[in-house]
C-alpha positions in Angstrom: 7.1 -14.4 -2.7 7.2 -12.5 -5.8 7.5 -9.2 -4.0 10.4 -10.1 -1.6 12.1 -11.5 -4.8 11.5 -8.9 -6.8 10.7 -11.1 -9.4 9.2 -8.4 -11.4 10.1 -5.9 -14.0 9.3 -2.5 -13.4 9.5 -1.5 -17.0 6.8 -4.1 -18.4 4.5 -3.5 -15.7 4.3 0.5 -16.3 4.1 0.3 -19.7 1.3 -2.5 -19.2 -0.5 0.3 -17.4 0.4 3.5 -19.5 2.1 5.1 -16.5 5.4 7.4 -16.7 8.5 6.4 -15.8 8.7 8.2 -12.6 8.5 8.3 -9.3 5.4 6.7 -7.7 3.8 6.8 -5.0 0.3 4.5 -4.2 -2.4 5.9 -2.2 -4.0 2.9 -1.4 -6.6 3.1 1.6 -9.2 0.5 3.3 -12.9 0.6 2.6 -15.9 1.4 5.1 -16.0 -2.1 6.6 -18.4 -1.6 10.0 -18.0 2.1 9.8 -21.3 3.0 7.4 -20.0 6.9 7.5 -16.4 6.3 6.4 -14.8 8.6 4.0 -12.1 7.0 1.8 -10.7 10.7 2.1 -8.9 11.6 4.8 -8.4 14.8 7.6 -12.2 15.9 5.9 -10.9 16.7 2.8 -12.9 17.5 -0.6 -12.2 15.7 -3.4 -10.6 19.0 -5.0 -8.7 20.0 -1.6 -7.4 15.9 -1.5 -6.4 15.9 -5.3 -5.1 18.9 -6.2 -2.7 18.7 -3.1 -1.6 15.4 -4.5 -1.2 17.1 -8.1 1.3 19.7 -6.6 3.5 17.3 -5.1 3.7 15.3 -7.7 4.6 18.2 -10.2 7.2 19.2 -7.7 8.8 15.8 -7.6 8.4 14.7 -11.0 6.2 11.6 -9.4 2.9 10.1 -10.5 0.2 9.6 -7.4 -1.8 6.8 -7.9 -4.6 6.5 -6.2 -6.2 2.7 -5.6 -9.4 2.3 -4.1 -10.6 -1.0 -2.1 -12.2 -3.6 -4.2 -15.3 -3.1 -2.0 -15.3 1.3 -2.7 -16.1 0.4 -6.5 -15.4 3.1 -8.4 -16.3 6.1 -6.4 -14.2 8.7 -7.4 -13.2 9.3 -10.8 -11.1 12.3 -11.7 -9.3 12.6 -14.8 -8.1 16.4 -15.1 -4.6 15.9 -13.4 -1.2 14.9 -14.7 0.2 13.7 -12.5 -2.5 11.8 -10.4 -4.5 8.7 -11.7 -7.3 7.1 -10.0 -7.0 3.1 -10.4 -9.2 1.6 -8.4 -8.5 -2.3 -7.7 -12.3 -2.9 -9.5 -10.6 -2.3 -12.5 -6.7 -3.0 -11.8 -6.9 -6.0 -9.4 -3.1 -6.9 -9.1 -1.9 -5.1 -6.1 1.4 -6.8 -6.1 2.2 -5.2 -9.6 1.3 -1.5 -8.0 3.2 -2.3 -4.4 6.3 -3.7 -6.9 6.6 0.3 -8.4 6.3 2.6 -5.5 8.2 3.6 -4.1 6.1 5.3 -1.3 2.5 2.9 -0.1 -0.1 5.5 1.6 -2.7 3.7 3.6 -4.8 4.1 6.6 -5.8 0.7 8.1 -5.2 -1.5 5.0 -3.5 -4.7 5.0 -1.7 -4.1 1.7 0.5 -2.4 4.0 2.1 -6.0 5.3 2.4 -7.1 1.7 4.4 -4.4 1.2 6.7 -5.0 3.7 8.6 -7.3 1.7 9.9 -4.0 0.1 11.0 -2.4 3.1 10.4 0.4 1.6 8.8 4.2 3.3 5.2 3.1 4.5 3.1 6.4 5.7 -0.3 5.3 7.6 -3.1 7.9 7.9 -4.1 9.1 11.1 -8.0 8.3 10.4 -10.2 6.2 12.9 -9.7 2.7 12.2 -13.0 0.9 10.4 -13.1 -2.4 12.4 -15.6 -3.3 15.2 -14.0 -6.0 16.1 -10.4 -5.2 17.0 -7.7 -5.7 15.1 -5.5 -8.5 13.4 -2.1 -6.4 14.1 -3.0 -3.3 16.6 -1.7 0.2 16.2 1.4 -0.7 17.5 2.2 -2.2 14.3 2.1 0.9 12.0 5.8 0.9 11.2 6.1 4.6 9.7 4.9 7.5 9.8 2.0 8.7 11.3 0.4 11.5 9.0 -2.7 14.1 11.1 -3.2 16.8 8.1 -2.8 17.2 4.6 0.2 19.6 5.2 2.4 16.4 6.6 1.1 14.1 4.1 2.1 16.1 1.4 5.6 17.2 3.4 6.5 13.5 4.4 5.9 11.8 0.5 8.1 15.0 -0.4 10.8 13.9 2.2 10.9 10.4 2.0 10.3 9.9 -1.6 13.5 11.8 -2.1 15.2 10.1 1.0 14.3 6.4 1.4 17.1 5.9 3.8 16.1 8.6 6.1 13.0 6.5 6.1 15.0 3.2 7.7 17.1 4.4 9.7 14.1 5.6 11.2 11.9 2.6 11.3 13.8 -0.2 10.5 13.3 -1.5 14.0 9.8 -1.0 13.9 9.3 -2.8 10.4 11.1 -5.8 11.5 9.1 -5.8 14.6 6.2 -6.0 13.0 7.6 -8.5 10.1 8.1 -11.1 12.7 4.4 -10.6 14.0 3.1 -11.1 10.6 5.6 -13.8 9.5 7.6 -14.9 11.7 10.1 -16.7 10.2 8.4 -17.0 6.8 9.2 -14.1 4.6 11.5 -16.3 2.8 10.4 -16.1 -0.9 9.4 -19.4 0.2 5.3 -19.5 0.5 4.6 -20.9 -2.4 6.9 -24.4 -2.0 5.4 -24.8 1.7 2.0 -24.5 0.4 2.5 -26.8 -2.2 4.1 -29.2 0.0 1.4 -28.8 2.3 -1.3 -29.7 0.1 0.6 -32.5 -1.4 0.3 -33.7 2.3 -3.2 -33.4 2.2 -4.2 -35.3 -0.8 -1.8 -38.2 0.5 -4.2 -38.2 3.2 -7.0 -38.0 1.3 -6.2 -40.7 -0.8 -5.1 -43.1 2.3 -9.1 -43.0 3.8 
């Protein structure tokens, strides 16, 4: 509700978090779920190759790169040396509404944070990594509603693109986000949630209380 209301203020929340006011983009992938071997890391990158690629682009776009691991990946990278990269794992910074609510760019692979933030509409770019699931999936492949990104060369080129043109980014995909929008919701990305919950467990104690 809060996100598709925007019912947040940009300004409080970086300076609750010490982070420039820049551009900013959230890198923000899925942990190793049935997948024992997963990297967090994508394309077989180092943790210098990864990081220092994300350090350039940010320099060139005057953009801070955070970088938000799982709750379940604890805190397994920590780099510190870069400006305009910061590791905030979600260990540590558990509000993920507060970091979708600033970027203006997500990064994920397989994540669900990527549905939350479609109440931005805002450029979504999903890694081209094997997906961690055994079981299937809750939203299949045909549901990644941006771009796809094979190698650190278009990830770096596409956050450099879109983060300067968001509206390339819809008039590209629009479609496809509201595709997937109605999978996911339906009819109920109103702003709404909260009041049908409410109303639904109002309902329930009623019922409770009528045994």
């Amino acid at each position: 509700d809060r996100l598709y209301l925007e019912d947040y203020d940009r300004s409080a929340i970086l300076e609750k978090y010490g982070l420039a006011d820049r551009k900013t983009v959230l890198l923000a992938p899925t942990w190793m779920q049935d997948d024992k071997n997963r990297s967090i890391l994508p394309f077989g990158a180092s943790i210098k190759e990864f990081f220092d690629a994300l350090e350039d682009v940010g320099k060139r776009n005057d953009a801070t790169v955070i970088f938000r691991t799982h709750l379940n990946s604890g805190d397994s990278i920590n780099v510190d040396q870069y400006e305009y990269v910061t590791v905030m794992p979600s260990s540590h910074y558990p509000v993920a509404e507060e970091f979708l609510y600033i970027s203006d760019i997500l990064i994920t692979d397989w994540s669900s944070i990527a549905i939350d933030y479609l109440a931005l509409k805002r450029p979504t770019l999903f890694l081209d990594v094997p997906a961690p699931f055994s079981k299937g999936f809750t939203l299949g492949p045909e549901h990644r509603f941006g771009e796809i990104i094979d190698s650190m060369e278009q990830l770096t080129t596409s956050i450099e693109y879109y983060i300067n043109r968001p509206e390339a980014f819809l008039e590209k995909y629009e479609d496809k986000m509201n595709n997937t929008i109605n999978a996911a919701y339906g009819s109920t990305l109103d702003g709404k949630a909260r009041d049908r919950y409410i109303a639904n467990l109002a309902k329930l104690l009623n019922i409770e209380q009528n045994k």
